[in-house]
Backbone as CSV, one residue per row, in Angstrom:
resi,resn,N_x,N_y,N_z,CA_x,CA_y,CA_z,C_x,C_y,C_z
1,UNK,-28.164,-118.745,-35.877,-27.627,-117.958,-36.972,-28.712,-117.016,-37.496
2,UNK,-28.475,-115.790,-37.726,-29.199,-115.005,-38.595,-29.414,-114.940,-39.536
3,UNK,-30.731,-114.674,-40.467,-30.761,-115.026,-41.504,-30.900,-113.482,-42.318
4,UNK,-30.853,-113.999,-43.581,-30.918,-112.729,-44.487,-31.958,-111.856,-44.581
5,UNK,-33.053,-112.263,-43.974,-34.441,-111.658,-44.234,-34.383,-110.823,-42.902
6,UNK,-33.866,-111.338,-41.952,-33.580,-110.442,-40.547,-32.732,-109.368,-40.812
7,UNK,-31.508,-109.702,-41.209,-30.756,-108.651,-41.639,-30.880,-107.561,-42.540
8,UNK,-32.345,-107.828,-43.223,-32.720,-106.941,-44.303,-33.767,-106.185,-43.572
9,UNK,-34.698,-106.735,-42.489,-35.838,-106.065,-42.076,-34.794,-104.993,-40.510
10,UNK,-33.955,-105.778,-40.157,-33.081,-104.515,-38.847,-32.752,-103.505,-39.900
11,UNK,-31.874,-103.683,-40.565,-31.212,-102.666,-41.974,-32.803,-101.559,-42.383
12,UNK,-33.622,-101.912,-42.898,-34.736,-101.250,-43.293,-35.078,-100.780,-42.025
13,UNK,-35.287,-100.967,-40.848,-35.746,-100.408,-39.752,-35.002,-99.072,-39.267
14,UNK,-33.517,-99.816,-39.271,-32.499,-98.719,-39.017,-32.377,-97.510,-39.871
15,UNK,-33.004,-97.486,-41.418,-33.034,-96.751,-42.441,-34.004,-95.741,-42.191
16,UNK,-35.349,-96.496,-41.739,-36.117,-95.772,-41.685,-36.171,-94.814,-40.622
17,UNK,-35.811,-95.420,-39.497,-35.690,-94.331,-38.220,-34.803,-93.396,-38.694
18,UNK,-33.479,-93.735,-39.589,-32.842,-92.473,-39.956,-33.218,-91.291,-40.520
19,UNK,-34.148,-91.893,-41.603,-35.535,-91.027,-42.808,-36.037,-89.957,-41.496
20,UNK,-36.825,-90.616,-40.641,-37.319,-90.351,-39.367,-36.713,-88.848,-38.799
21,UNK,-35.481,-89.265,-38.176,-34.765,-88.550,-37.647,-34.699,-87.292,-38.539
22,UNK,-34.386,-87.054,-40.051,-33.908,-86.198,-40.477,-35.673,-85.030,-40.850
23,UNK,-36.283,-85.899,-40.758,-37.674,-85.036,-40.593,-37.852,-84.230,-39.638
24,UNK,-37.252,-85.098,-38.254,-37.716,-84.095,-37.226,-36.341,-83.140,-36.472
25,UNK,-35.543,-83.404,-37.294,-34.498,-82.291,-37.505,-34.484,-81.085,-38.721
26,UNK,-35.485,-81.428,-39.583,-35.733,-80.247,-40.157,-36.642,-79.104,-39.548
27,UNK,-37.894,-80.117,-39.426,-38.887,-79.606,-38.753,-38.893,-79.026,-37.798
28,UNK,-37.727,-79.162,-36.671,-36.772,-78.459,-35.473,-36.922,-77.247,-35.629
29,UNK,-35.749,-77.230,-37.136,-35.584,-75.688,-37.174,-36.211,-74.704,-38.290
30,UNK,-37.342,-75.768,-38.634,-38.271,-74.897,-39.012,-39.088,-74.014,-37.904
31,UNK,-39.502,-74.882,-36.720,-40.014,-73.986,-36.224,-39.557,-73.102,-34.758
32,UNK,-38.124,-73.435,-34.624,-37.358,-72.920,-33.904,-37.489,-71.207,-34.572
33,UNK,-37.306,-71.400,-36.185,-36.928,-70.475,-36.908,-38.104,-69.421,-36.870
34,UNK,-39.584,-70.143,-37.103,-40.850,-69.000,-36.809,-40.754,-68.864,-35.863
35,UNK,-40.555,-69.580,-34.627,-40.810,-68.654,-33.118,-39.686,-67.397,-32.977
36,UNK,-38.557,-67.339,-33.703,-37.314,-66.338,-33.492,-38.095,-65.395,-34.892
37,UNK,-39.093,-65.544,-35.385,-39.449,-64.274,-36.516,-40.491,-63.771,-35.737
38,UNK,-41.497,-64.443,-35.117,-42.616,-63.913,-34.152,-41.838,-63.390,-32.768
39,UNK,-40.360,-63.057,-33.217,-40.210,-62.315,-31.628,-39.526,-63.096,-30.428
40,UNK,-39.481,-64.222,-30.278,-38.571,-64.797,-29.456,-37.524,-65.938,-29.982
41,UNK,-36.540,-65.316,-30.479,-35.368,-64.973,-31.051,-35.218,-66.365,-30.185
42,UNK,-34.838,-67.475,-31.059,-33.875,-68.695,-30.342,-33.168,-69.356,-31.339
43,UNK,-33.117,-68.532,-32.819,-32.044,-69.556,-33.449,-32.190,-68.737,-35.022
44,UNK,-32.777,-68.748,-36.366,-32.274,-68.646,-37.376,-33.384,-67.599,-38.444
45,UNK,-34.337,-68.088,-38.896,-34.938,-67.185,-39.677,-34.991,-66.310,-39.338
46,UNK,-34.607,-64.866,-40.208,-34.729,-63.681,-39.763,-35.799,-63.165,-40.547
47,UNK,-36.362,-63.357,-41.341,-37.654,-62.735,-42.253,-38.924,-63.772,-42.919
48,UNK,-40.114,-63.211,-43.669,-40.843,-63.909,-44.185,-40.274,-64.822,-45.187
49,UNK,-39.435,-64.722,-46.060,-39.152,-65.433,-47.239,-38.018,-66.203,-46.571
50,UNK,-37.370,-66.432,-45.758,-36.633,-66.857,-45.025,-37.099,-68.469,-43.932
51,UNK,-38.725,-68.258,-43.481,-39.436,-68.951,-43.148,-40.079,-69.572,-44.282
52,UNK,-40.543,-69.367,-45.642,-41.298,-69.872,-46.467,-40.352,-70.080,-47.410
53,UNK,-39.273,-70.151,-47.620,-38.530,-71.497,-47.986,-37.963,-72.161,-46.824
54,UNK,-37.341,-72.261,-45.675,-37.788,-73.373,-44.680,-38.550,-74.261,-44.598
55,UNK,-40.183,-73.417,-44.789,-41.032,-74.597,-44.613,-41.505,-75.365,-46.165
56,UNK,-41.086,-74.874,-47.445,-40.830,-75.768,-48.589,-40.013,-76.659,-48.332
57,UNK,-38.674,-76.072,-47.867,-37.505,-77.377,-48.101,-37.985,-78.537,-47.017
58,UNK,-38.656,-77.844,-45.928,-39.157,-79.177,-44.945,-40.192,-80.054,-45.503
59,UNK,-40.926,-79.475,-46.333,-41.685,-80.342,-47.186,-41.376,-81.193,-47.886
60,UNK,-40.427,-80.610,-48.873,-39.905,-81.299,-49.964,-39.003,-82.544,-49.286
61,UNK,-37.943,-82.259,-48.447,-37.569,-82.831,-47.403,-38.321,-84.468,-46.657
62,UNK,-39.507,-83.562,-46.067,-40.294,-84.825,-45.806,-41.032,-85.370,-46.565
63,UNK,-41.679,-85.385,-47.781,-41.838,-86.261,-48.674,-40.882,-86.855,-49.343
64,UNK,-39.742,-86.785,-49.510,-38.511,-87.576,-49.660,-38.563,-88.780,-49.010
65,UNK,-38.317,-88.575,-47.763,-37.763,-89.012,-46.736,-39.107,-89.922,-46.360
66,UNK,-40.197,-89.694,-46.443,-41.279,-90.576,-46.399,-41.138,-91.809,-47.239
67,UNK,-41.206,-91.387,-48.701,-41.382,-92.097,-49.742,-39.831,-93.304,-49.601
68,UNK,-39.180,-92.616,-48.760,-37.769,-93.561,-49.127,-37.891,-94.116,-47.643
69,UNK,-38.938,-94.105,-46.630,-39.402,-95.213,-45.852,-40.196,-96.002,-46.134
70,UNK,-40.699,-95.672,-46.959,-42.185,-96.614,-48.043,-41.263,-97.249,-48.587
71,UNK,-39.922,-97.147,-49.630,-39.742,-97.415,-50.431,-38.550,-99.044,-49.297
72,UNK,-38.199,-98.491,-48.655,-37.061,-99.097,-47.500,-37.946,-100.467,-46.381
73,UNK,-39.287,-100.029,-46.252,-40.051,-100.651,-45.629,-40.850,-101.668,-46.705
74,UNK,-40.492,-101.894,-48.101,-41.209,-102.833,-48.807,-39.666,-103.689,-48.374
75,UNK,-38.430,-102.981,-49.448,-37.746,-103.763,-49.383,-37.343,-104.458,-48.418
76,UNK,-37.291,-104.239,-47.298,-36.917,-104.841,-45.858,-38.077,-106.076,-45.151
77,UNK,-39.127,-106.291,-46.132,-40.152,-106.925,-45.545,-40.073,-108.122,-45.785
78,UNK,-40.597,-109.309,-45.264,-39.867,-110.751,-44.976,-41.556,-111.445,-45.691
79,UNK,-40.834,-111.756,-46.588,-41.572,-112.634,-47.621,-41.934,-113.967,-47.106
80,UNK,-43.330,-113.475,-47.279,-44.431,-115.704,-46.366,-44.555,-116.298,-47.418
């Protein structure tokens, strides 16, 4: 049988890879977005201010998303 402390540390694991995931889906098209402003055009920013809020919201973004794996990785941790 599984116990609750397992089910809390898979759950927190699974959370965190999600946190994870959405970092490096920002970060994607952050810099999908500068390589298409420097000229080889493969997806979205079309100007300077266009790239420099991109790379704020990816910030802001990934310190979120950090802190709520810090925050996901206490709670999920199996008490000795």
């Amino acid at each position: 049988m599984v116990g609750v402390s397992e089910v809390k540390v898979t759950i927190a694991t699974a959370i965190a890879a999600a946190f994870g995931f959405i970092i490096a889906l920002i970060w994607r098209d952050i810099i999908v977005g500068l390589f298409d402003l420097a000229g080889l055009k493969i997806n979205q920013i079309s100007d300077a201010t266009g790239a420099i809020t991109a790379i704020v919201a990816g910030v802001i973004i990934t310190v979120i998303c950090v802190f709520g794996i810090l925050y996901i990785s206490k709670w999920g941790r199996v008490k000795k």
